[in-house]
C-alpha positions, 0 to 999 in steps of 0.5 A: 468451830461454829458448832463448838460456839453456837452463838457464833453459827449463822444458824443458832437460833435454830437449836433445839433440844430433845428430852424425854424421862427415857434418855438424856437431853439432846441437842439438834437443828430444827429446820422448821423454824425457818419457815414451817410451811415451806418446810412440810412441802419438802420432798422428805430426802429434801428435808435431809440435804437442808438439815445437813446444809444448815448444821454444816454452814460455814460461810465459805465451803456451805452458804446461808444462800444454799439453805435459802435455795433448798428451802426454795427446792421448787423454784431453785430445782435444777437451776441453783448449785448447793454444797452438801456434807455427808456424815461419812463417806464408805470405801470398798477396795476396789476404789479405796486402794487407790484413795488411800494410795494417793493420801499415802502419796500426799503425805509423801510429797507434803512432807517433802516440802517441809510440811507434817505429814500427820495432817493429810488424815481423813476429815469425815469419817471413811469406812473402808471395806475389803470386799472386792478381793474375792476371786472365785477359784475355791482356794480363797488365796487371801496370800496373794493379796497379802501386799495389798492387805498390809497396806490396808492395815497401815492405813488403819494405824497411821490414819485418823478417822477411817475404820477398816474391815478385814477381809471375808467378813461383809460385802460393802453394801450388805455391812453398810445396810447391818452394821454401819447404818445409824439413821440418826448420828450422833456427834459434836454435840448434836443429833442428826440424820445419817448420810453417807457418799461411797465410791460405789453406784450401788450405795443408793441401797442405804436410801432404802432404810431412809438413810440419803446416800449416793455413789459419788468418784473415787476422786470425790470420795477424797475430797469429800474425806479431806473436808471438802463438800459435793457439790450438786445441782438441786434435782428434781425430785420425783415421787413414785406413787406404789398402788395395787396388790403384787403377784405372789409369783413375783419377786423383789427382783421382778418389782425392781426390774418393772420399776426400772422400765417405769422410771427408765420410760419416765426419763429420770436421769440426774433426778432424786426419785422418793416413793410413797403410796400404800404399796410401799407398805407391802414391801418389807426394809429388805425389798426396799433395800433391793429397789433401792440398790438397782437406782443406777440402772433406771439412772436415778441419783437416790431412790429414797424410802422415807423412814416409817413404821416398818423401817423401825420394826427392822431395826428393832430386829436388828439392833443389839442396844438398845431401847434407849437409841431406838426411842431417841431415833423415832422421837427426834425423827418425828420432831423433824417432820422425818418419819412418814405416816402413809396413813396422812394423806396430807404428805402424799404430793401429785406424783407418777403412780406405778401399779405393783399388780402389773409385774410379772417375772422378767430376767434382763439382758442378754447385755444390758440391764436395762433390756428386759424379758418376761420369763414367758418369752424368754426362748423367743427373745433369745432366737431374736437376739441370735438374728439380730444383727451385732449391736446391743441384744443382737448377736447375727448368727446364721440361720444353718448356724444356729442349731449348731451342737458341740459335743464334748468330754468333762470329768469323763462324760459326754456332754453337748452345747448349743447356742443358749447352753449356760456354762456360768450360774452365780447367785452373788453379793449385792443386789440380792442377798440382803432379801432374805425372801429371794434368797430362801426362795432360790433354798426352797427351789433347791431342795424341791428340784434335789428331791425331785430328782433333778440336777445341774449339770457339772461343767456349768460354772455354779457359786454362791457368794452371800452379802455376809455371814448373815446370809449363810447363817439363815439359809443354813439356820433354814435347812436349804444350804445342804440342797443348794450345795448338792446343785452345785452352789458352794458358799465360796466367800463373801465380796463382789464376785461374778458382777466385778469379773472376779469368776473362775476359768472356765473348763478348758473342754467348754472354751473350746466346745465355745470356740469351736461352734462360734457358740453363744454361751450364756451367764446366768447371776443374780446380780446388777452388772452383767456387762458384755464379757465382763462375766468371761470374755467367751460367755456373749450373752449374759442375763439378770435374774433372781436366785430362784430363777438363777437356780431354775436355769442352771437346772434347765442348762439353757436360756433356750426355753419357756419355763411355763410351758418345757420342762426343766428335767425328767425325775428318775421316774422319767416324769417331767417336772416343770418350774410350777412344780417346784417354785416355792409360794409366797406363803412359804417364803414369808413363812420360813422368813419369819422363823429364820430371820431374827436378831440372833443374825445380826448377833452373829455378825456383830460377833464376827466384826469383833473377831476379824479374820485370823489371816488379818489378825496376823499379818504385820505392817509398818508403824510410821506416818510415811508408808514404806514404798516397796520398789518391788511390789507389784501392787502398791506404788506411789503414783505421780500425781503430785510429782512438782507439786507448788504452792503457785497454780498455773493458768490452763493453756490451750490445747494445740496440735493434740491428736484423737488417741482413740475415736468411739461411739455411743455408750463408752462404760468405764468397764471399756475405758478402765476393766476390772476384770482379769488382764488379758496374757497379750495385753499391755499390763500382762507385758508390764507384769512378766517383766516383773517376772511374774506367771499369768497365774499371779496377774490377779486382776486389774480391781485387785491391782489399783494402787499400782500406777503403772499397771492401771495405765497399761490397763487403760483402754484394755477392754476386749469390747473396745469399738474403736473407729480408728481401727475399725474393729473390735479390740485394744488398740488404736492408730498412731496416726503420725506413723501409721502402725496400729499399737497398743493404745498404752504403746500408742500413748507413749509414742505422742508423749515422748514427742511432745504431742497432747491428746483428746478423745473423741466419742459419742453419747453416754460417755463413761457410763457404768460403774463410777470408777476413778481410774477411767480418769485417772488412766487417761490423764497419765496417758496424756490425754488433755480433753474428752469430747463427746455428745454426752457424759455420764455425770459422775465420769464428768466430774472424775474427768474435771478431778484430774484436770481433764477438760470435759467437752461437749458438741454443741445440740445437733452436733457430732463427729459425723456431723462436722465430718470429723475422720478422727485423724486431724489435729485439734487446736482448743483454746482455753481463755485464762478467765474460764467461766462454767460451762463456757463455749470454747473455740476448737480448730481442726483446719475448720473451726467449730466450738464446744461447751466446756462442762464446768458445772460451776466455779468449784470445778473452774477452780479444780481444773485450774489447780489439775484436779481436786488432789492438787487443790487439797494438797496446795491449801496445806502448802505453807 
């Protein structure tokens, strides 16, 4: 309404106009009349978050006190809370499934109250993406998601504001980066720059293209949807100043994984990091995309590349329209002090330096990304970590163990594994494959080793899975995809693959050879996430790489070698070929790049959007505001969360006689707490499923299976990693204390509900680190649990957790489970004062008394914990 009545806006007398002879006139809010000065010393991402808080200020939801304290950014950082409006939120299916299931159950309940459905729509436009399907058995088995695809399609009709992409179309990150991004939007009769929220950590690889985004929680992302804004502490920003010359044998992927160690060292975590200097001038849209991408794993909220000449020049590539929209982006960009110039010393603050001259080539792991390894030193780290004892690299192997060989028989030939053997090679989506150098780098690699005479050996499980079609069409377009195939990566399909744990069984003569030798396997991708066991819960050591690397491992068959020094293979001269030999030059890789990437790609994808897929194009849903439940469907249920919904709001009550449901440690992943990989046959869900008369074959996996309540509770707590020290050992289970008996936690949970018993959570630091991922809230409060308390939280966990009304609470500094003797066994009493304050000491009593720091960051999450999370808040504001 302010919009629509400018003189009505608390900040009218900031609109401007843009006009040139080349387009029509174009109204925007001018934040440089507030106060030029202060203005130009803004981070530029500050510049975004201010110009959105000024064109969305409300007086209630956004504040003129917000504008002030981003205005004030180098006072007010990390001290004041702002409200901030992206301009669209992005869904993949993974975590959109469960949004849009818990929309389809508001309108269900609202309308059982008497109120029109209708109005539970989306209030910021939702792209949702179905990407996450993917599993890689080659038969593409669309069909068996078909319950969930129906759904999706009657979302697209019944839903106002959201815009779906069919299936096997564009993986989420790679559409968003090629079609969805504007740079500056246009709508309610202004101009102003792009921002997006996703349901995904990865969606920092739009900052890449000066675009401020961020990955927030699927519960979040709701409430975002639904008009409400995200709330933040104004962070810190910090500059990464990019000097020197890179080395023609290093990658984007090795320029990432250096500035990951950089900024992991610098301890950034929470913090918006912006990159300048004259390096970044040496990294094209596509290398900045892919540092962009990898933001979470050096714990960043943004890393932000200001918008410059050589992101307009991608665009010009890209873009179908377009003279006029590009004119109208530069001009209004610059009119704003949005556009960087490195060439103006006078925008360069004293920030960290970074010399680009001091990356050499790393792979990651051999279970966390952040671990890395120089290639060089690739054999003896590895024969370290099998030394070391079991912790995060080390794996304890005896010494008279680790020579152990494992023969073998597959497709009729002999083979042998040992301790290192890659049995998984995967160059995936995400990460990687909107680089088209890395890409053409791991063709070019390809065809020299094909005509080298060497190969990869059949059993070790290779695939393909580009961002889009864009990246087929170029590798074809280049010539390379004829040799990747003929070493064994197939083009499979387009969605998260390999890093969600959506990969093929293994052989059943490889498990065995594994489990027989007690074997190390190892998974080699090109990916961002390689989670111990979420690859294949046999394959133990899993490594980051870029494609060309990816593909000279797979040659190799082992992680056991230096590629400087040891040979690949022996060409059918019986010559050994070395990875010197093969790998392609920067030289080449530009060249072929700049022959092969044109706009006549990004035609092509332009095109395919139009089409769709056949299978989506034919499928059938219902037309109707209410989406018809299925009692049948093993897929999609209408989740209890709003089950006796009322307009009064209930007093928090303290938490009395509540048991630990499970005791653990340090760095609990939300892959540990809620898996998305496959479910397991003796598991909790497995049990649910069979019940339903469904095969192990049906199961699909727990991602595919999302907007089903009663899968995803059994599936809480289901990782085969789980340390639980309640149980003392590996697995998916926990004490039920009352009884004694060791239980499923799902059976466990189910106990303590039926007698009435609440339930907390004890853990260590990191808690719920990983992936954003709502189900790790949402599983636990349908487990019963009331209170998670821990050293510390992941923050987007932390606001997950407030989302469903689950209180977040932390030992006080110097404190622990260890350190206040806790067993794990007693019972906890916490008292909750009915005039809750944020972040306030909350008294909690096992027999002996000692208190905790209630997490609420502000009075929004106070008020959201109040109501049982953000679901029930949203759904009682539409209350009569």
């Amino acid at each position: 309404i302010c919009l629509l009545f400018c003189t009505e806006h608390p900040f009218g007398h900031l609109i401007d106009t843009l006009q040139s002879e080349q387009y029509e006139e174009r109204r925007y809010f001018n934040p440089q009349k507030l106060s030029d000065v202060r203005y130009e010393k803004l981070p530029f991402c500050m510049r975004v978050l201010l110009e959105s808080t000024i064109r969305k200020c409300d007086g209630f939801y956004i504040k003129t006190d917000d504008v002030s304290s981003i205005l004030d950014w180098q006072k007010q950082q990390n001290q004041a809370e702002v409200a901030f409006s992206p301009a669209r939120v992005l869904l993949q299916d993974f975590t959109g499934i469960p949004a849009m299931v818990d929309l389809a159950a508001m309108r269900d309940a609202l309308a059982k109250q008497g109120v029109d459905p209708n109005l539970v729509n989306p209030r910021c436009p939702t792209d949702l993406i179905v990407d996450h399907s993917l599993q890689i058995d080659y038969k593409m088995e669309l069909i068996r998601n078909k319950e969930r695809l129906q759904f999706f399609k009657w979302c697209s009709k019944a839903f106002k504001n959201i815009n779906v992409v069919p299936p096997d179309i564009n993986t989420v990150h790679q559409l968003n980066l090629e079609y969805l991004c504007q740079v500056v939007q246009e709508g309610e009769g202004f101009i102003y720059p792009d921002s997006v929220v996703g349901t995904d950590s990865h969606t920092t690889m739009i900052n890449g293209l000066g675009i401020l985004g961020w990955g927030v929680g699927g519960i979040e992302s709701e409430a975002v949807m639904l008009g409400q804004p995200v709330s933040l502490t104004l962070p810190q920003v910090i500059g990464c100043k990019l000097v020197g010359t890179i080395n023609p044998l290093a990658t984007s992927i090795d320029i990432v994984l250096g500035i990951t160690k950089h900024l992991r060292q610098a301890g950034i975590g929470g913090k918006f990091v912006e990159f300048f200097g004259p390096g970044v001038q040496q990294l094209s849209a596509s290398d900045r995309t892919t540092i962009a991408n990898m933001c979470p794993e050096y714990n960043a909220t943004v890393s932000f590349f200001p918008v410059d000449d050589i992101t307009l020049q991608h665009f010009k590539h890209t873009s179908t329209d377009h003279t006029e929209k590009l004119v109208v982006l530069e001009d209004y960009l610059k009119s704003i002090k949005l556009f960087r110039s490195y060439g103006d010393q006078s925008e360069e603050p004293q920030y960290s330096e970074m010399n680009l001259s001091s990356i050499v080539p790393h792979v990651s792991g051999p279970k966390r990304p952040q671990d890395r390894v120089a290639v060089t030193c690739m054999k003896e780290d590895f024969i370290n970590c099998l030394n070391e004892k079991v912790g995060f690299k080390g794996f304890h192997i005896s010494k008279e163990k680790q020579a152990t060989r494992v023969p073998f028989l597959h497709e009729g030939a002999e083979y042998n594994l040992a301790h290192g053997s890659v049995v998984i090679a995967a160059v995936i989506s995400c990460t990687n494959n909107c680089n088209p150098s890395v890409m053409l780098a791991a063709g070019l690699l390809a065809k020299k080793a094909v005509e080298a005479g060497l190969m990869v050996k059949p059993y070790i499980r290779t695939s393909l899975v580009p961002g889009s079609g864009t990246v087929t069409h170029y590798l074809n377009t280049s010539g390379v995809l004829p040799y990747l195939r003929k070493l064994g990566f197939e083009v499979v399909g387009y969605g998260c693959a390999t890093c969600v744990g959506n990969t093929a069984p293994l052989p059943e003569s490889v498990v065995d050879a594994i489990k027989q030798g007690d074997l190390v396997a190892c998974g080699v991708l090109s990916g961002n996430r390689h989670l111990e066991g979420r690859l294949c819960d046999c394959v133990r050591a899993n490594y980051l790489a870029s494609p060309p690397l990816v593909v000279a491992y797979a040659i190799a068959g082992t992680v056991s070698i230096n590629l400087e020094t040891e040979p690949l293979g022996v060409n059918s001269e019986g010559k050994d070929v070395y990875l010197r030999d093969i790998w392609p030059s920067k030289e080449e890789v530009n060249h072929t790049e700049e022959n092969i990437v044109i706009a006549s790609m990004f035609k092509e994808l332009r095109s395919r959007m139009e089409k769709g897929s056949t299978f989506w194009n034919s499928l059938e849903s219902a037309e109707s505001a209410l989406f018809p439940w299925d009692p049948k469907s093993t897929y999609i249920r209408c989740p209890s969360f709003f089950s006796k919904l009322s307009k009064e709001v209930c007093t928090p009550q303290s938490i009395e006689g509540a048991y630990p449901l499970l005791f653990l440690g340090d760095k609990v992943t939300t892959d540990h707490i809620s898996p998305a990989g496959s479910i397991a046959r003796v598991s909790a869900a497995a049990k649910y499923l069979q019940s339903k008369r469904l095969t192990p074959r049906e199961f699909n996996s727990y991602g595919a299976r999302r907007g089903n309540d009663a899968v995803m509770t059994r599936g809480t707590f289901a990782s085969i990693k789980l340390q639980n020290r309640l149980i003392g050992k590996t697995g998916p289970k926990t004490l039920h204390i009352p009884s004694g008996q060791t239980l499923d936690v799902f059976e466990a949970a189910e106990r303590y509900q039926r007698d009435g018993v609440p339930l907390i959570i004890l853990a260590g630091k990191e808690y719920g680190s990983g992936s954003s991922r709502d189900w790790a809230a949402k599983g636990p409060y349908l487990l019963g649990v009331r209170a998670v308390i821990a050293e510390s939280f992941e923050k987007i966990h932390r606001n997950h957790l407030v989302g469903m009304g689950i209180a977040p609470l932390q030992f006080l500094p110097g404190q622990n489970a260890d350190s206040l003797e806790l067993c794990g066994k007693e019972r906890f009493t916490i008292n909750i004062p009915q005039e809750l304050i944020p972040r306030q000491q909350l008294i909690t009593s096992t027999g002996k008394s000692f208190s905790v720091m209630a997490l609420f960051e502000n009075d929004m999450d106070v008020a959201f914990f109040r109501h049982g999370g953000i679901l029930k808040y949203v759904a009682r504001s539409l209350l009569p």
